[in-house]
Each structure stands twice: as structure tokens, then as C-alpha cells.
C-alpha positions as CSV (number, residue, x, y, z in Angstrom):
1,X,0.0,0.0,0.0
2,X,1.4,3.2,-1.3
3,X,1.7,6.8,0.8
4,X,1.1,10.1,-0.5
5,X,1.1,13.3,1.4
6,X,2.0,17.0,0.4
7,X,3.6,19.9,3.1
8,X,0.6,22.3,4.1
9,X,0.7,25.0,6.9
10,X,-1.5,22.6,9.1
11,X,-2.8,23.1,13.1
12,X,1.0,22.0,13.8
13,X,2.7,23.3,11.3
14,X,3.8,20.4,10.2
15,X,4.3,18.3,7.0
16,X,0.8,16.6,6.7
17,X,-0.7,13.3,7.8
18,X,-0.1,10.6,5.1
19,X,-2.9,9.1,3.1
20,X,-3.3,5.8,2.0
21,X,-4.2,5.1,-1.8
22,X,-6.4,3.9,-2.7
23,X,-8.2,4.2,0.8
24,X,-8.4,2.8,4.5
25,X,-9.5,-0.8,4.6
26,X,-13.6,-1.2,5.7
27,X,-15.8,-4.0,5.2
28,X,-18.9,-1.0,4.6
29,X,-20.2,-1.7,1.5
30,X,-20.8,2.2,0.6
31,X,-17.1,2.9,1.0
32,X,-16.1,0.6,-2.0
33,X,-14.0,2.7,-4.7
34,X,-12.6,1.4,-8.2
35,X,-13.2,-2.2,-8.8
36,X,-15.4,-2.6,-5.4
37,X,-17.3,-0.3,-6.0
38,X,-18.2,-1.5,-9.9
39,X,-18.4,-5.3,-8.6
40,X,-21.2,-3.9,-6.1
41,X,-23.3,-2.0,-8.6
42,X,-23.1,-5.7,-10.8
43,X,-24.4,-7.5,-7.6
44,X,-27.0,-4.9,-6.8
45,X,-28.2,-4.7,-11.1
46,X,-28.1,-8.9,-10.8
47,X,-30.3,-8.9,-7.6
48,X,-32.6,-6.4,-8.8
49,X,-33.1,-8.0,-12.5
50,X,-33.3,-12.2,-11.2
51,X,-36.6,-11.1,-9.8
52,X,-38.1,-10.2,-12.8
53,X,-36.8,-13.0,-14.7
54,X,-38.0,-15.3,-12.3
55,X,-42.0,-13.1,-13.2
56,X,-41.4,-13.5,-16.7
57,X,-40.7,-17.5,-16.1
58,X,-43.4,-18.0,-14.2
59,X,-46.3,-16.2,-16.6
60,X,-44.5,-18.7,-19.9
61,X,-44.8,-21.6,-17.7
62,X,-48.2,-20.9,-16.7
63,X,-49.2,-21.3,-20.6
64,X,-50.4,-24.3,-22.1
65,X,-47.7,-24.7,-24.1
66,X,-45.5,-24.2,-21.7
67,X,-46.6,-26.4,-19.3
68,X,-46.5,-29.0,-22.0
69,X,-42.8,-28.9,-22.5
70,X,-41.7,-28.5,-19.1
71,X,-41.1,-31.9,-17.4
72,X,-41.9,-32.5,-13.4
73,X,-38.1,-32.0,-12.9
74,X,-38.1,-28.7,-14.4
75,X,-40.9,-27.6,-12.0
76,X,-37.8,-28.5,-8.6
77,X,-34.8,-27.6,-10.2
78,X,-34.9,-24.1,-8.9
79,X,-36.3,-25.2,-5.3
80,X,-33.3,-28.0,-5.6
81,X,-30.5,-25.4,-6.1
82,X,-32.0,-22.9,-3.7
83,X,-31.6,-25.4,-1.3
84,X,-27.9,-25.9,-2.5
85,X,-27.4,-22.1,-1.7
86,X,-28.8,-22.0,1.5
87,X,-26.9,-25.3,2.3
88,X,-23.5,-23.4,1.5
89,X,-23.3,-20.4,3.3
90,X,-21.3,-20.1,5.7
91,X,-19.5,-23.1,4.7
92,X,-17.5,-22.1,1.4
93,X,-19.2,-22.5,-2.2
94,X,-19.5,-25.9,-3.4
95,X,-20.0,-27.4,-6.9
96,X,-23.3,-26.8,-7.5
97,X,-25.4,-30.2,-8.6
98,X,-27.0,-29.8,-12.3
99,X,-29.1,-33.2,-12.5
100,X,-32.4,-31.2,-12.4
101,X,-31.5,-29.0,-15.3
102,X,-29.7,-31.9,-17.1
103,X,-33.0,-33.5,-16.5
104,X,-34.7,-30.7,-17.9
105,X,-33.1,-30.6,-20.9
106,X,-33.1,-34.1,-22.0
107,X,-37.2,-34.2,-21.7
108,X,-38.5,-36.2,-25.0
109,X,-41.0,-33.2,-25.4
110,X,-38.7,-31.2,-26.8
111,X,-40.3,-29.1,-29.3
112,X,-42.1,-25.5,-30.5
113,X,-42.6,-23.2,-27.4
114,X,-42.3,-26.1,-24.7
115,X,-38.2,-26.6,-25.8
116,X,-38.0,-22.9,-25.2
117,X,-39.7,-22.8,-22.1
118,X,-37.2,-25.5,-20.7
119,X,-33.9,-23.2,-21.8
120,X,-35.9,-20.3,-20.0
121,X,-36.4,-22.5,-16.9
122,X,-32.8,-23.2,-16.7
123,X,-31.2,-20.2,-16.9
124,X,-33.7,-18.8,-14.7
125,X,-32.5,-21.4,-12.7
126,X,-28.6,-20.2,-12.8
127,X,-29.7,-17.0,-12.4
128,X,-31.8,-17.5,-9.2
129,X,-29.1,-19.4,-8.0
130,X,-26.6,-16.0,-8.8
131,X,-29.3,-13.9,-7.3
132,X,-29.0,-15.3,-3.6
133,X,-25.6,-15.3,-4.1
134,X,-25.2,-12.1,-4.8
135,X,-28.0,-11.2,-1.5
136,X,-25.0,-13.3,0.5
137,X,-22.4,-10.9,-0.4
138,X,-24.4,-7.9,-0.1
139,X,-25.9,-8.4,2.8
140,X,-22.7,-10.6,4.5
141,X,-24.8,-14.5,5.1
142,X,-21.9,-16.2,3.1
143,X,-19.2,-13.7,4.3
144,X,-16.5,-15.4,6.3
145,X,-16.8,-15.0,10.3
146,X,-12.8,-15.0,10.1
147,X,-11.4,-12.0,8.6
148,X,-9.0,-12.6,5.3
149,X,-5.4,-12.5,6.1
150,X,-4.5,-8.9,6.5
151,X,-8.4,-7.5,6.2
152,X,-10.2,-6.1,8.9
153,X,-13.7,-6.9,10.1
154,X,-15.2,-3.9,11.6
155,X,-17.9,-4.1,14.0
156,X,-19.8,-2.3,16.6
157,X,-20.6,-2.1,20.5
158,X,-22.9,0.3,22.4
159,X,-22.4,2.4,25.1
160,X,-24.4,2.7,28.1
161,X,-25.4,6.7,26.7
162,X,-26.5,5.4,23.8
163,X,-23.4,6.2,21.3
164,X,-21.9,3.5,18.8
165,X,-18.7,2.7,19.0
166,X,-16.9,0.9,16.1
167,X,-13.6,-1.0,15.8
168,X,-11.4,-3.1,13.3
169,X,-10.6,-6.4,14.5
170,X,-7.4,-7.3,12.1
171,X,-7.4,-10.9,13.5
172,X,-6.9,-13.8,13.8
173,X,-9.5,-14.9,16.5
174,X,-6.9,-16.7,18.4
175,X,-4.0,-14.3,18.3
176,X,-2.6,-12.3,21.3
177,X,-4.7,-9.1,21.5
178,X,-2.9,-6.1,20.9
179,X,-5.0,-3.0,21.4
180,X,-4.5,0.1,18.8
181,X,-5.5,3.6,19.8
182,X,-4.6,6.7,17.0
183,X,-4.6,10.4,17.2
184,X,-6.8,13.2,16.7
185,X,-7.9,13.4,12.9
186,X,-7.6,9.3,12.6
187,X,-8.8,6.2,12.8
188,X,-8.2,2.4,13.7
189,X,-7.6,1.9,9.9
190,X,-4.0,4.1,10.6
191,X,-2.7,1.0,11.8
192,X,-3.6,-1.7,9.0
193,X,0.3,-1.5,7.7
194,X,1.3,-2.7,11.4
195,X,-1.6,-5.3,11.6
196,X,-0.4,-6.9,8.6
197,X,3.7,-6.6,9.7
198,X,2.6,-8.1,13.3
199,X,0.1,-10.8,12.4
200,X,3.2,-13.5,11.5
201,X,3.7,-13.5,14.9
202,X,0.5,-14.2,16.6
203,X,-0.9,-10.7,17.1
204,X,-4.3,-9.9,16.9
205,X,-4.7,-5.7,16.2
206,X,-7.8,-4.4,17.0
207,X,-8.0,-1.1,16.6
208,X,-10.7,1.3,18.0
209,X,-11.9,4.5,15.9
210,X,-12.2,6.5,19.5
211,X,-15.3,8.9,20.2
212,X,-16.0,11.4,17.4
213,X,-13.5,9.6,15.0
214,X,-13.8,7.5,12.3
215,X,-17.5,5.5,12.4
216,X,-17.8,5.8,15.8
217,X,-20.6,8.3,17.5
218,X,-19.8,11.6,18.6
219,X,-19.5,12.3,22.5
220,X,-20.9,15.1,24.7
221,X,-17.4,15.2,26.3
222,X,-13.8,14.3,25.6
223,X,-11.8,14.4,28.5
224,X,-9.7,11.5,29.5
225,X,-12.4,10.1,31.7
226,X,-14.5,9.6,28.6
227,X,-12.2,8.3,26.4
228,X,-10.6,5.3,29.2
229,X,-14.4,4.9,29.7
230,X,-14.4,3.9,26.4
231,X,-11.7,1.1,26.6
232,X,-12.9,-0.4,29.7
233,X,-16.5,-1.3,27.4
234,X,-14.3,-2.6,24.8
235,X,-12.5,-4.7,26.9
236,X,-15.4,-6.4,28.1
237,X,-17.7,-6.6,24.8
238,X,-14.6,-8.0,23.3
239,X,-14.2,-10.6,26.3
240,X,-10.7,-9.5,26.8
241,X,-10.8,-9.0,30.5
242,X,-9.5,-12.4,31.1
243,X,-6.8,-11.5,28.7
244,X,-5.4,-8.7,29.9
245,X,-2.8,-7.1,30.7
246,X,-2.1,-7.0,27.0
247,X,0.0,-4.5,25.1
248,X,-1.3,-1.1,24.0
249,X,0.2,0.8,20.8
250,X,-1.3,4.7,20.7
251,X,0.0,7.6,18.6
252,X,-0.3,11.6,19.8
253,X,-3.7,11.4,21.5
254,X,-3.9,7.4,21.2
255,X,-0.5,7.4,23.3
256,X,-1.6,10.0,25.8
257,X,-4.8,7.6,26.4
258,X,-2.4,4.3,26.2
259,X,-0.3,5.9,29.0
260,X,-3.1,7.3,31.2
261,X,-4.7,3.7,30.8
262,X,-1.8,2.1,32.1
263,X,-1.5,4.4,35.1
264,X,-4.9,4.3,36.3
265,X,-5.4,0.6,35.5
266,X,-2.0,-1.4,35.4
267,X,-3.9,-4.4,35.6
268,X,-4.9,-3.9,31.8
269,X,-1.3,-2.5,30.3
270,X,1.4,-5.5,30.2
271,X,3.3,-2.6,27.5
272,X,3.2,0.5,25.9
273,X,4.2,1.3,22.3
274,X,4.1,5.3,22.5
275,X,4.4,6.8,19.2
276,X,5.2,10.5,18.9
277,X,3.0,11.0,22.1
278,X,4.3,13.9,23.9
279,X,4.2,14.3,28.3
280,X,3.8,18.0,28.0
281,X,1.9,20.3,25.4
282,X,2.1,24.2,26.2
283,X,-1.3,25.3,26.7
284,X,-2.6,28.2,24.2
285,X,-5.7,29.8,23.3
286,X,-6.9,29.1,20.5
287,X,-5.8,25.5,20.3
288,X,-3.9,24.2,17.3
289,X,-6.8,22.6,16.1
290,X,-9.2,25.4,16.0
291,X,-8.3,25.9,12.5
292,X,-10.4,23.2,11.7
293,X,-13.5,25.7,12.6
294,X,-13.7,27.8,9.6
295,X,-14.7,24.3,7.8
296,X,-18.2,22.4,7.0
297,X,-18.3,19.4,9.0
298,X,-20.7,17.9,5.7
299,X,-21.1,18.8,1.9
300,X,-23.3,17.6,-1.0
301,X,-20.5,15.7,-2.9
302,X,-17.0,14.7,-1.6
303,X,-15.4,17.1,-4.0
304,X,-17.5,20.0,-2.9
305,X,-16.2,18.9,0.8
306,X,-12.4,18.6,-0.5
307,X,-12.3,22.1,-2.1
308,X,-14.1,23.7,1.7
309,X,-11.1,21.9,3.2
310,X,-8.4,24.1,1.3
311,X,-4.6,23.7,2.3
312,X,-6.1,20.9,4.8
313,X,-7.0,18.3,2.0
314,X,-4.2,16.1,2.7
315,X,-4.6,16.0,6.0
316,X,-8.6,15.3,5.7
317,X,-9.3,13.7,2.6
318,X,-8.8,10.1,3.4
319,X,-11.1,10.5,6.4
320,X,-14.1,11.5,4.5
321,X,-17.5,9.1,4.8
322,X,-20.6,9.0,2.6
323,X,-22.9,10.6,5.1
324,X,-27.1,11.1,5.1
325,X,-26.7,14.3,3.4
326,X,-23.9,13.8,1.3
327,X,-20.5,13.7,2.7
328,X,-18.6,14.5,6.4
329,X,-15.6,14.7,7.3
330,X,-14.1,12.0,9.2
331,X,-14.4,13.9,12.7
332,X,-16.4,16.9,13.5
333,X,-14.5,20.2,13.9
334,X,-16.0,20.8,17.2
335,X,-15.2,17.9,18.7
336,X,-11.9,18.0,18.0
337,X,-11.2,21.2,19.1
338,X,-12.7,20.1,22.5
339,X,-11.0,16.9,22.8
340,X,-7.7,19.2,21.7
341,X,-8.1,21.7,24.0
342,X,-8.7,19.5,27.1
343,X,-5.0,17.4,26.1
344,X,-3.2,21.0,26.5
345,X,-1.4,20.8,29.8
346,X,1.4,18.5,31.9
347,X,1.5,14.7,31.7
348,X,4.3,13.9,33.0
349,X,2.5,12.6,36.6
350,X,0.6,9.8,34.0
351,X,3.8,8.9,32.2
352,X,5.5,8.2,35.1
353,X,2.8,6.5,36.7
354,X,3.0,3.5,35.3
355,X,6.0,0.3,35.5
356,X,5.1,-1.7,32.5
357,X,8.0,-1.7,29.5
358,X,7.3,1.1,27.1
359,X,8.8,1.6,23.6
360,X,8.8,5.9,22.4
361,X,8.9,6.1,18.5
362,X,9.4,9.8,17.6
363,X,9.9,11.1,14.8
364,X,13.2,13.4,14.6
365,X,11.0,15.8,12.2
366,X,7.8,16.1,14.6
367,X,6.8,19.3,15.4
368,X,4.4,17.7,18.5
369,X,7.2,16.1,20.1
370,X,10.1,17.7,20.2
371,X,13.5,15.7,20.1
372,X,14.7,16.8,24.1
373,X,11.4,15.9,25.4
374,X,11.4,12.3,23.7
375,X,14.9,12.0,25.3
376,X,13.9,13.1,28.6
377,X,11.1,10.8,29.0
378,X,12.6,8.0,28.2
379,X,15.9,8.7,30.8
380,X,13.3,8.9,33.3
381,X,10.7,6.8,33.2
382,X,12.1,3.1,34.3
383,X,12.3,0.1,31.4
384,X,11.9,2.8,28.6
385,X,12.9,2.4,25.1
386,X,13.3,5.2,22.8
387,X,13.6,4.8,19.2
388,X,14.1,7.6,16.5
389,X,13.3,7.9,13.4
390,X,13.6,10.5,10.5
391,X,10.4,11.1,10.2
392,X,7.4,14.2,11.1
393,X,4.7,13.1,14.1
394,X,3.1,10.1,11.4
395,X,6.4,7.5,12.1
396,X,4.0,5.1,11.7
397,X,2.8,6.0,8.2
398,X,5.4,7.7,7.0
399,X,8.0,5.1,8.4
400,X,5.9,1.8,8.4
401,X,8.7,-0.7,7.7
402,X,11.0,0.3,10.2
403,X,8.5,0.9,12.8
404,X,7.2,-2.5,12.7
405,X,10.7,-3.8,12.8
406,X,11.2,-1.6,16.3
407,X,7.8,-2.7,17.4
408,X,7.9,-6.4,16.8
409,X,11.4,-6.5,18.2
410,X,10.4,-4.6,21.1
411,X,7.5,-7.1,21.3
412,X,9.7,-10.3,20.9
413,X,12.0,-8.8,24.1
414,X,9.2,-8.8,26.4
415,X,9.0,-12.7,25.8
416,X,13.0,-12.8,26.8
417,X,13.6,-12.5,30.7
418,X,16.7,-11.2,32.0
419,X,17.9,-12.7,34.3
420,X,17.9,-10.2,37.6
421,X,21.6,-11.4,38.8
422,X,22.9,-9.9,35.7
423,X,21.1,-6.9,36.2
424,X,22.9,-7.0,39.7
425,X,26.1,-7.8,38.1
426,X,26.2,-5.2,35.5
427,X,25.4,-2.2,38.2
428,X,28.2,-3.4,40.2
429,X,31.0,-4.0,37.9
430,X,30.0,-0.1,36.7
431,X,30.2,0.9,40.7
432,X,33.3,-0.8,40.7
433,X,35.0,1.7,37.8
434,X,33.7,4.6,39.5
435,X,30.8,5.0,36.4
436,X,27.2,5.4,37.3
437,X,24.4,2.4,36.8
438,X,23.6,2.3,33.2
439,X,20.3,4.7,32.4
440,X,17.2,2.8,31.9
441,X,16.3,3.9,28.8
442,X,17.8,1.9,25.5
443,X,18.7,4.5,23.3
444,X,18.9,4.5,19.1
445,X,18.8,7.7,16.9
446,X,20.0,6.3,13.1
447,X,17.0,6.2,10.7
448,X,17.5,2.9,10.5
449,X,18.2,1.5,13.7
450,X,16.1,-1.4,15.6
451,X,16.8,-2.3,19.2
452,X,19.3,-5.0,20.1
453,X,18.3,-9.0,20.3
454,X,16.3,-9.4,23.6
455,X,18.9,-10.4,25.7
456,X,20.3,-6.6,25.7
457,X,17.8,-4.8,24.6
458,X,15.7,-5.2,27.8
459,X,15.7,-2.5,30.4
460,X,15.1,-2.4,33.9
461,X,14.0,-5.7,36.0
């Protein structure tokens, strides 16, 4: 999957979010572009035009001389391979059995306006047979409960105030859960690349759209309260609380709520995967985001909603939904500039509050996190990796490769225990030559660096 993105003067300043081409990943049928989308206008013309075949059928055969050359088998072949439908969803598609219609054929009555009558009935027949197809994949029957290799399946859960929330669910079923949490202006879709690079190894990504983002319901409030309510539901409609702790991956807000989760609830947090999530924003009025005010939240057509957008297209356009009145951005303006405005402020309390091994991957281009803050929360906070890339605050998408690399290995070190004697060992042979204990935080600034094999690359106890 390719990445575009162009440099606009954005809420940050910054070179703009990437977009994926052709478009996130979705299982909603509306959202289909290219070659989806033309396969799902063929389904829908099929399933509209089988049923008045099947009329058409039905007044020829209820003619004399139709009834004269259709034999009894003709009468069940439909009703047979109806049945043969029904029977396969769920299950795969099967060879489909053509005695009735070879039956049909063969009749000795084969002649005038009976013979044509018996062609009719069978490619009725194969037609009625492509029509409930076709219903299947429309309407999901025959779709597979497991999602493909590398596909999403994005489903719902409701909250106790009513609101929808959605997630992706990358799979498999039986993988390790891994939960993913992105940043204002995205969606649970950002982290498809990663799902895909992690999935060899067991993981199971599923990725929330938080409140207001993506398909999920708009809130009345976005405070951190809200948003770790959030998580706690999803936990428990997923099942997961007998799963947990389990490892959480968030970028910018994402990370701020993956930390803050893992603070107020270390029960649930067995790691932390902080992308470009800063401890400390200064706190100014307007916030950065209140740019996004002077837009329409909705628009007729997409491209009337593109051209309202302006110099923030590339940071917008892939978030943009068919919507009841024509098109909406992916988040609404408002929201975001309340859910902005309330991250403003000192985090450093919530960063350090929690014990679990954390990996930081900042980007050495970010204008959200600057450089001497990543290093400075990684020196102090205990069992801290920090890894760098060049890159702005989107490592993940504009660095996808290499930050899988740093994630999985950080991943694969937290399944290597080091031993605590050589922990011990280490301090003192570094008290010994009059040099202080070894910082805590693992430390790699090339472009291209990874951390070391588990045995060294794990910090702390």
C-alpha cells in the first residue's frame, strides 16, 4: 500500500498526515471505490433484474404450451438449487449439482414453445441461483466470520449513553490481542500496515476508531475520563478482560490515552508502544486545532467537501465518509477542538505512573514532540525504550517498515527474561570503575536502527 502526502501550513505546522491510496480498509459496503465499487453495482443490477426474470418465467410456464414442455423435474430444479445455496453459506461455495437442469433438458417433449420454455427455466434457474448469491455478499450471510489475512472486520458495540462505537478487529480470533489507539484526525484503519507486519507473529490488532472519529458516535465530552471509559467497554464486549494485561500501541492522543490507561489501570497495560505522544503540550488559546472551525463538517459531494477543506485536504481527505446528506468529514471540527483543548497541559504525573516496558517512537521531524522531550522521557521513566526515526509526528505512516521492525522487536524482548543477577552484576561492575548504573532507557537515533536481540535490549528488571 502506497503513501502520499504534500507539506501544508497545518494546526502544527507540520508536513501533513499521510494518506493511504487507494483508501483505508472497511468491510462498509458504501465505502467501495474502483473495482469494489463497480463489482457492487453488478451485484445490486443482478439482484434487482433475477426477480423479474424469475415473473417473466413464471407467466411462460403458466401457458399451455408451456406447461406442456416442461417436465416435473423442471418444476424442482430451482427449489433444488435454492436449497444448495442456502446449504452453502457459511461453509464455502461448493460445486453446485446440475441433475435437475440436465433432467430438464433431456425431456423427449422437446419441441415448439415447450423446448423454449425449458432453456428459460434453466437459466432462470442459474440466475436465481446468482441472485441469492449475490444477496450473500451484499448483505454478509456467506461472508467469512474470520477476517482474510490482513483484512479487517469492523464491528460495533454500544455504550451505556446510547453512542456507537466501532472498531477493526485485524485478527486472527486466536491471536494475542494487541489494542491500537490513533490520534486526533484518525482512525483504527492508521494502523492496517502494522496489523499486517505483526500478524506472522501471533498478534491480533484491534484497533478502536475513538469517540467522534472515524464511524464511531460523537460524544458530549472528551476528557480522559471519557475516552478510558471507552476502553474499559471494549474490553469487556470484546471478552478481553481475562486476557489482559495486554500491550497497548497509541500515537499523539492514542499514546496519551495508552499511558493514562496504564497508570490508572496497570492491571490492563502489560506494554506500551508510545508513538510521537508527547508528556507535555504548552497550553494556548486558540488550540492548534481550532483551525479546523472555519470548515463544513458535511457537503453535498466529496469534492465540494475537498475544495471547503483548502490547504487541509491532505490531511482530511482520506477520512471522509458518505454521510445522510452527502458527505462528512471523518471527525467533526467541534469535537476535535474540545477533545484538543482538554490534552493541552502537563502529563508527565501519568507517564510516570505507570512500571510496564514502554517503547517511544518519535519522529526526529515532529513538530508535537520535540527531540529533548522524547529524550527526557525516556531517561526517566524506568524500562523505557526510545527509538528515533527521521520522520514528522506520522512514524507510523510515514516510516511503516522500520517501525514495525522496532515494534515487533520490542515485542519479541518482552517474551525474553533477564535474568535479575545480571542486572545486579552489571550495576556493580559499573560501581566498581567509579561509572554510574547504566540509564534505563535503551537509546537508538540512526533512521535505520532497531533495538538490540532481547537479551540486551531489555531495560530495567
Amino acid at each position: 500500500m502506497s503513501i502520499s502526502g504534500n507539506a501544508v501550513a497545518g494546526p502544527f505546522g507540520f508536513v501533513t498526515k499521510p494518506t493511504y491510496l487507494p483508501g483505508h480498509l472497511t468491510t462498509d459496503a458504501g465505502r467501495g471505490t474502483g473495482a469494489t465499487g463497480l463489482l457492487m453495482v453488478l451485484l445490486w443490477g443482478l439482484a434487482a433484474i433475477c426477480p423479474v426474470l424469475g415473473l417473466v418465467d413464471l407467466a411462460l410456464t403458466a401457458s399451455p404450451s408451456g406447461r406442456a414442455g416442461r417436465s416435473p423435474s423442471d418444476a424442482t430444479a430451482t427449489g433444488s438449487m435454492l436449497s444448495t445455496v442456502r446449504a452453502s453459506r457459511g461453509g464455502g461455495w461448493r460445486s453446485r449439482p446440475r441433475g435437475g437442469v440436465s433432467g430438464a433438458c433431456s425431456h423427449p417433449s422437446a419441441g415448439g414453445v415447450g423446448a423454449f420454455g425449458r432453456v428459460w427455466s434453466e437459466a432462470v434457474s442459474e440466475l436465481t441461483m446468482l441472485w441469492h448469491a449475490c444477496l450473500s455478499i451484499l448483505y454478509g450471510d456467506a461472508m467469512p466470520t474470520e477476517p482474510a489475512p490482513g483484512q479487517p472486520v469492523r464491528a460495533y458495540l454500544a455504550t451505556p449513553d446510547g453512542r456507537r462505537l466501532s472498531y477493526l478487529d485485524f485478527g486472527p480470533a486466536g491471536g494475542r490481542p494487541l489494542l491500537g489507539l490513533h490520534g486526533h484526525l484518525g482512525e483504527g484503519a492508521d494502523f492496517a500496515e502494522l496489523a499486517r507486519a505483526l500478524r506472522p507473529d501471533g498478534w491480533r490488532v484491534v484497533a478502536l476508531d475513538q469517540r467522534g472519529h472515524g464511524d464511531s458516535d460523537r460524544a458530549k465530552r472528551y476528557d480522559r475520563d471519557g475516552y478510558l471509559d471507552d476502553l474499559s467497554l471494549l474490553f469487556t464486549h470484546l471478552g478481553l478482560d481475562h486476557q489482559l494485561p495486554l500491550p497497548v500501541v497509541g500515537h499523539s492522543l492514542g499514546a496519551i490515552n495508552g499511558y493514562y490507561l496504564a497508570a490508572t489501570r496497570p492491571d490492563a497495560v502489560s506494554a506500551l508502544i508510545n508513538i510521537d505522544g508527547p508528556v507535555h503540550l504548552p497550553v494556548v488559546d486558540p488550540a492548534p486545532l481550532s483551525v479546523l472551525l472555519a470548515l463544513p463538517y458535511s457537503a453535498p459531494t466529496r469534492e465540494e467537501l475537498l475544495a471547503a477543506c483548502g490547504s487541509l485536504t491532505p490531511l482530511l481527505e482520506n477520512g471522509l465518509r458518505p454521510h445522510h446528506d452527502g458527505w462528512r468529514l471523518g471527525c467533526h471540527p467541534a469535537d476535535m477542538v474540545d477533545s484538543d483543548t482538554r490534552v493541552l497541559g502537563d502529563h508527565w504525573h501519568q507517564w510516570l505512573g505507570s512500571h510496564c516496558p514502554a517503547l517511544l517512537l518519535h519522529g526526529t521531524a515532529s513538530t508535537v514532540l520535540p527531540t529533548a522531550q522524547a529524550r527526557a522521557m525516556a531517561s526517566r521513566r524506568h524500562g523505557t525504550t526510545l527509538v528515533e526515526l527521521h520522520a514528522d509526528h506520522w512514524v507510523h505512516l510515514r516510516r511503516p517498515k522500520e517501525s514495525a521492525v522496532a515494534i515487533r522487536r520490542f515485542l519479541d524482548s518482552m517474551r525474553c527474561p533477564r535474568p535479575r543477577r545480571f542486572v545486579a552484576a552489571n550495576i556493580h561492575a559499573q560501581q566498581e570503575r567509579g561509572m554510574p548504573p547504566t540509564s534505563s532507557a535503551s537509546h537508538w537515533s540512526r533512521a535505520d536502527a532497531v533495538p538490540m536481540p532481547c537479551s540486551a535490549a531489555r531495560t530495567g528488571p
